[in-house]
C-alpha positions as CSV (number, residue, x, y, z in Angstrom):
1,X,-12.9,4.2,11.2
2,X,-14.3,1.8,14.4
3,X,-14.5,-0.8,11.6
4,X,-10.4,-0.7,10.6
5,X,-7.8,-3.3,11.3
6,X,-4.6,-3.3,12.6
7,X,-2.2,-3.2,9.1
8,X,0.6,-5.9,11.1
9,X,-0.9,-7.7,14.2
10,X,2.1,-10.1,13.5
11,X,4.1,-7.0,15.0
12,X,2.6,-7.2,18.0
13,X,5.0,-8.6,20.9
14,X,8.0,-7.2,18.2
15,X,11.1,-5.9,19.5
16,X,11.9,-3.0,17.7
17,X,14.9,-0.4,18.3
18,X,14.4,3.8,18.0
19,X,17.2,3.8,15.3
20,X,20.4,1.8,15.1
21,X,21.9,2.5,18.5
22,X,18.7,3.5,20.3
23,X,16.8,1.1,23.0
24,X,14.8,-1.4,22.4
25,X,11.2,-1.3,22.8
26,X,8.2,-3.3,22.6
27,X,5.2,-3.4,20.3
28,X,2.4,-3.7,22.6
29,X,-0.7,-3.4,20.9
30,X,-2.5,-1.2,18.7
31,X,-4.5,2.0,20.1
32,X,-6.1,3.7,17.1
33,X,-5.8,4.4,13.4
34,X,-4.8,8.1,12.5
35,X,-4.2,9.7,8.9
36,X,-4.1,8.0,6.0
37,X,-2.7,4.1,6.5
38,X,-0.8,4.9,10.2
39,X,-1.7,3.7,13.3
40,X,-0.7,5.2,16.7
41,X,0.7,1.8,18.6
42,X,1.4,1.5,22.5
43,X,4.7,0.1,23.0
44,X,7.0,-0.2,26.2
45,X,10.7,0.3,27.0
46,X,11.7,-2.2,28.8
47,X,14.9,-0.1,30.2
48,X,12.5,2.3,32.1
49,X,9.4,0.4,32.2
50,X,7.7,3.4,30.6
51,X,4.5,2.4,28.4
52,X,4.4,5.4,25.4
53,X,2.1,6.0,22.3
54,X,4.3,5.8,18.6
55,X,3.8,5.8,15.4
56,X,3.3,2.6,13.2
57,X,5.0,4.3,10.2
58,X,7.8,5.0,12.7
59,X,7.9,1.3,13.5
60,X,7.7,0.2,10.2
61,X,11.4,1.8,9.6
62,X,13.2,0.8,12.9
63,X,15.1,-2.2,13.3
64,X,14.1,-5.8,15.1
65,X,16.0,-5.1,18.6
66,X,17.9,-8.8,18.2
């Protein structure tokens, strides 16, 4: 698994939104790959400054923050 690449690095530096009326966050950078084709990604929410671990097949189906 060392030897896997990031599915999207054009994602990275992305805003993204948690849903349609959720915040926006930011697509930091990628941590490691998990499962089958998923990634766990370090983005940050820039409303509380807080740096979190989610799901690349959760930001794969949330909206560009525009």
């Amino acid at each position: 698994m060392p030897h896997e690449q990031f599915p999207a690095p054009q994602l990275i530096g992305q805003y993204r939104r948690f849903g349609e009326l959720g915040p926006a966050y930011k697509i930091v950078a990628p941590v490691r790959p998990v499962d089958q084709d998923d990634w766990i990604v370090l983005i940050q929410i820039p409303e509380s400054g807080e740096e979190t671990e989610y799901r690349y097949s959760n930001i794969k189906n949330d909206p560009v923050a525009h």
